[in-house]
Every structure is written in structure tokens, then in C-alpha cells.
N, C-alpha and C positions, 0 to 999 in steps of 0.2 A: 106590584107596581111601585110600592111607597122604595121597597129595597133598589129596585133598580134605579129611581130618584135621586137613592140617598149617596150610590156608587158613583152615581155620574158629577153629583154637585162635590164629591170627596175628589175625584180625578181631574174636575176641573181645578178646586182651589189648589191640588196638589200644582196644576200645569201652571198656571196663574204666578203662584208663586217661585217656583222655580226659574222662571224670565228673568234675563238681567238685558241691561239696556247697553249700546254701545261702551268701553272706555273712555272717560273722558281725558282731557289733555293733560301733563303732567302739571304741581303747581311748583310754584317757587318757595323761599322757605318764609314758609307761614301766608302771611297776605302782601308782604313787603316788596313794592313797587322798585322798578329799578333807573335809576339817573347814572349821567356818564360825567364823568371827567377828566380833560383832555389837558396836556401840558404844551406848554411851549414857552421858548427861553428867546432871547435877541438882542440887540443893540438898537438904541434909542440914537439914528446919527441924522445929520444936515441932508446924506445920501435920500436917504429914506424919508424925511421930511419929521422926521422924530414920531414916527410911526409903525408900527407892527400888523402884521394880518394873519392871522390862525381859518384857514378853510377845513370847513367841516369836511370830515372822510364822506367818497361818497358814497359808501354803505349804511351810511349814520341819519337815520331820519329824524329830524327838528320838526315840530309844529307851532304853530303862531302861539299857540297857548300854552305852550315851556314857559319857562323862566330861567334865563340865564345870568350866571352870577359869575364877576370874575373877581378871584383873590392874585393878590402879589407879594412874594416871598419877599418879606419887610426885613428879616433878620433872622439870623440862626444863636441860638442860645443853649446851657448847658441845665437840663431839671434832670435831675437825678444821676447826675454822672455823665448822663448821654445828649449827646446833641438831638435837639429840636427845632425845626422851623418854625416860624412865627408868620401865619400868613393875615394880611387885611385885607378888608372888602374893598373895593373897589367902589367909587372913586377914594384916592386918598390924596391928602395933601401933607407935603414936608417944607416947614417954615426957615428959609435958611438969610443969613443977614442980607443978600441980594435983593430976595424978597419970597415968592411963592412957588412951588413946583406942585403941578398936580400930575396925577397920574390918571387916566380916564379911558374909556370903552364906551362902544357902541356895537349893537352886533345885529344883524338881518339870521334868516334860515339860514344861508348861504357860510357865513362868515363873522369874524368878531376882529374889532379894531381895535386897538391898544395906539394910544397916545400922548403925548405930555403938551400941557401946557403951561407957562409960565410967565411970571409979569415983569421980569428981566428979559436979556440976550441969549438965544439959547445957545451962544455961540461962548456963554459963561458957564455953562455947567461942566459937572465933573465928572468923569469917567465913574465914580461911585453911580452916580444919579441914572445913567444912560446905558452903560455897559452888563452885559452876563445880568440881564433885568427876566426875571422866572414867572410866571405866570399858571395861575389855574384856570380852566373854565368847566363852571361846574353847570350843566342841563338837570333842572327839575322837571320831571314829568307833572303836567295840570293837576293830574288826579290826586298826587301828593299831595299838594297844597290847596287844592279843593276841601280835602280832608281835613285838616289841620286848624286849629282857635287858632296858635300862633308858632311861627317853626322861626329856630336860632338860627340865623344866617348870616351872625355877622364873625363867628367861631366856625370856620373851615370843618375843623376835628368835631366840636359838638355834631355840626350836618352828616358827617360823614357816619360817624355811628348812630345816629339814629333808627331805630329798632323798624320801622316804616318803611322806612328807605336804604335798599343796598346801590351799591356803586361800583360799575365799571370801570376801572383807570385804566387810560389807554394813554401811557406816555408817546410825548410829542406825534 
């Protein structure tokens, strides 16, 4: 009796153990969460009311609890031989003797606004100020930043590599 006991509790942990449970889903690389970044370029005119609008694709799911950031290609410069963009965070302002230009946003799920406003005429600005004006917008996922003491957001390039966070670029 003890033998046949001892066959049976031997064939069950054999059975036991050899179970495997569903596959589960594939992962990404490592634990790093993914945020997207979308381009869009335009002219700041009187037409337009000195205003831009970037609609989200509608494949592209927003949630209230993103955080969106928008940078604006301030200047291209040469580090190491090679040209480089220079982007800032948004809102920025450019102090010129007329007086103030700001650049500014606001954005719902739906949409992101790009705007200027200024304490002059806007009917005195200069084709530099308004025209072939580039644009980022970068969506953080919550859980990103849920996670994080404190994440560099005011370095385009620092967020972009951040080992936590990969990024989807989806020009304009």
C-alpha cells in the first residue's frame, strides 16, 4: 500500500509540475512606457487670427491624465560639426524693442492650440516671428510621471531619451 502511495504522490508532483499556464502578452523593451510625438509646422497670419491647430489622429488615444508639452524649434545651431535644433518649452517669450512676443498653447483630448500673443500690433511682426514656425507635441503617459521624484521637461532631447520612456514620432 505505502508503494502504491508513494507512485501516486511521485506521478502527481511529476503531473503538477510539468503545467505551464497560458503565454502571456509580449513586453516592451524592459518596463519603458511609451509617449508619442507629433510635429507640426505653419504660419502665424491675420487669416488665421495668429493661430495654429494640430488634431490629434483619430487612432491616437489621449487621456485626461496625459500631460502634454509643446516645444518650438527656437533655433538650429552647429555642435560638433553637425547641425542641431534647439527646441523650448512652451510658453516662450521673445523680447524685441517693439515690445513682447509670446508664443503659447492650450490643448483639450481633441486638439492643441498654438498662439501668439503680443503687446504691440500684430500687424508689426516679422516674417521671422510668424512664418515656417515648427512645433513639437510631446504626450506623456500618467504612469510615467506617476513614477518619477522629478522628470527634465524643459530639454526636449534629455525626455526623449530617457531610459523609462520610449517615443513614437509621428511627423506632422
Amino acid at each position: 500500500m505505502k508503494k502504491i502511495t508513494s507512485i501516486l504522490l511521485l506521478f502527481t508532483a511529476i503531473l503538477i509540475s510539468s503545467c505551464e499556464g497560458p503565454v502571456g502578452p509580449p513586453g516592451q523593451d524592459g518596463d519603458a512606457l511609451i509617449g508619442t510625438i507629433f510635429e507640426k509646422e505653419g504660419d502665424f497670419t491675420a487669416a488665421n487670427n495668429y493661430e495654429l491647430y494640430f488634431n490629434f489622429p483619430n487612432n491616437f488615444e489621449i487621456y485626461d491624465t496625459d500631460v502634454v508639452l509643446v516645444y518650438i524649434l527656437w533655433e538650429t545651431t552647429t555642435v560638433n560639426g553637425n547641425q542641431t535644433d534647439v527646441w523650448r518649452l512652451m510658453p516662450q517669450s521673445r523680447f524685441i524693442d517693439d515690445g513682447v512676443i509670446q508664443y503659447n498653447f492650450d490643448y483639450t483630448v481633441t486638439d492643441v492650440r498654438f498662439f501668439l500673443e503680443t503687446t504691440f500690433d500684430y500687424a508689426d511682426l516679422l516674417p521671422a516671428e510668424t512664418d515656417n514656425q515648427v512645433f513639437r507635441i510631446a504626450v506623456l503617459p500618467a504612469d510615467f510621471l506617476a513614477t518619477k521624484k522629478s522628470v527634465e521637461i524643459n530639454d526636449l532631447n534629455v525626455l526623449m531619451n530617457s531610459p523609462e520612456l520610449k517615443f513614437n514620432v509621428i511627423d506632422k
